[in-house]
N, C-alpha and C positions, 0 to 999 in steps of 0.2 A: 428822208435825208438822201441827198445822192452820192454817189461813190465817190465824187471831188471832194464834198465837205466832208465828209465820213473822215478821208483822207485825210484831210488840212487837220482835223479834229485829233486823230490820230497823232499826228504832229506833234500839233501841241500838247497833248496827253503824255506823249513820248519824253516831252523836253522838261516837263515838270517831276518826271517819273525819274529822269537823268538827273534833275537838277536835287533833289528829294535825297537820290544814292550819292550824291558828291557831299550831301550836309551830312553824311552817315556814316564816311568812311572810316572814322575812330570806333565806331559803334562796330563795324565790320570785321576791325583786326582786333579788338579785343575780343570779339566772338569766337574766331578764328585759334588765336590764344588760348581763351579759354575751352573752348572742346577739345586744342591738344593737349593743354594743361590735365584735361580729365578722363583723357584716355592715356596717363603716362607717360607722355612725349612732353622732349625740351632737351635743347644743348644750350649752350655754352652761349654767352652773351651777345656773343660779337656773329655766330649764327642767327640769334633770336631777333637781333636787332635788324639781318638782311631777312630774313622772314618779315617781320613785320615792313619794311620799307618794301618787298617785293607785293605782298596784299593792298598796302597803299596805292600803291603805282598801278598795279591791275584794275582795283577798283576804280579809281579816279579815269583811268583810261575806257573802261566800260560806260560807266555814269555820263562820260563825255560823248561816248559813239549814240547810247540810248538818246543822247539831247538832241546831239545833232542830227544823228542819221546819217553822215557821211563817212565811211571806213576812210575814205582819204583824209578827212580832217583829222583822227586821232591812229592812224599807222603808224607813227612817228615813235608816239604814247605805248601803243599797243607794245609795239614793237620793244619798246625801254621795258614796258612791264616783264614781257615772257621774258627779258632778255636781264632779268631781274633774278626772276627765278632761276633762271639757267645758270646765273655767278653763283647758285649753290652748290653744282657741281666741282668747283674748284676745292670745295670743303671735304675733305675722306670721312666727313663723322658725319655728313646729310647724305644719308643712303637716299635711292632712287624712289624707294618705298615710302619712304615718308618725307617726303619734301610730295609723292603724288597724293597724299595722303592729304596733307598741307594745302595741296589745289584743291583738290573735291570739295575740303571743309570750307575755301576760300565762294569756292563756285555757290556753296549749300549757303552760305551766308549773303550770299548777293542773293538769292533768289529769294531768303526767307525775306530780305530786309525790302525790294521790290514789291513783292506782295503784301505786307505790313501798310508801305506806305502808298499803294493801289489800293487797301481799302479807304486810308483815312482820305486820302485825295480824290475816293471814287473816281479812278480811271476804269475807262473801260476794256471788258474781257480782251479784245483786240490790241489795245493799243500794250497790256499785260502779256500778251503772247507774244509781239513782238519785241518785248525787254527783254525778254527772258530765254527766244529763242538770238538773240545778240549776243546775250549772258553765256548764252551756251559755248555758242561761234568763238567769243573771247578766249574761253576755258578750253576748248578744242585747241587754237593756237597756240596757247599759253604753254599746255602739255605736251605735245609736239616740240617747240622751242625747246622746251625743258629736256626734254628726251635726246634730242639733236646735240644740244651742249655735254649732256653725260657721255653719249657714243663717242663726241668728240674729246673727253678726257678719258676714256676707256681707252679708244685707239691710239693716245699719245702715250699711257700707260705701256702697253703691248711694244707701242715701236721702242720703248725707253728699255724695255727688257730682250729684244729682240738685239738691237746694241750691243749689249753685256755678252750677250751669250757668241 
């Protein structure tokens, strides 16, 4: 086999593997739920319900980058996702801790759910490596976003007191 079709192969392995994680996504955030539900975590409804819309919207935006392969085609997506999570900081009751807490399990569930369906669709080790290092790259920005929103109500916090005094 040569390195073009290896490639092309790759591809299409890619776009089934994407397509696989976009049929999963419920399967994802109930995963998600449930590990927090079993390590003692959970707020209030109207948090639980931007957790679960922020997992959705990350996954879907992953699922979509693994298809297609172009970061330009889901930036947009990505971008909604992290930007998802980060409207948790406007919440005083999703500590920074577990809303990252919240990402990890989100990250550990794409990758279990990835390799699950890399067996039954026998993709190859390659085209599995680069889902997963995507998977990663997603969860990388995602976290960062997430981070950035929190400094940015920290530091409004500070100026609000800063005010006062």
């Amino acid at each position: 086999m040569t390195a073009r079709s290896e490639h092309g192969t790759r591809l299409a392995e890619r776009a089934l593997l994407g397509a696989a994680l976009r049929d999963r996504v419920d399967d994802v955030i109930d995963r998600v739920c449930e590990l927090t539900h079993n390590a003692g975590g959970g707020f209030d409804e109207t948090i639980e319900d931007t957790f679960r819309a922020a997992v959705g919207a990350a996954t879907r935006a992953v699922a979509d980058w693994i298809s297609f392969g172009d970061a330009a085609v889901t930036r947009e997506s990505d971008f909604d996702a992290a930007a998802t999570f980060a409207d948790l900081a406007r919440f005083r009751c999703a500590s920074v801790h577990e809303v990252a807490k919240r990402c990890l399990r989100w990250r550990d569930c794409i990758a279990s759910a990835l390799m699950d369906e890399a067996d039954v669709l026998e993709i190859s080790r390659g085209a599995v490596r680069e889902a997963l290092w995507m998977t990663l790259h997603g969860f990388d920005v995602t976290l960062v976003r997430m981070c950035e929103a929190y400094e940015v109500e920290r530091q409004t916090l500070f100026d609000d007191l800063a005010r006062r005094s």
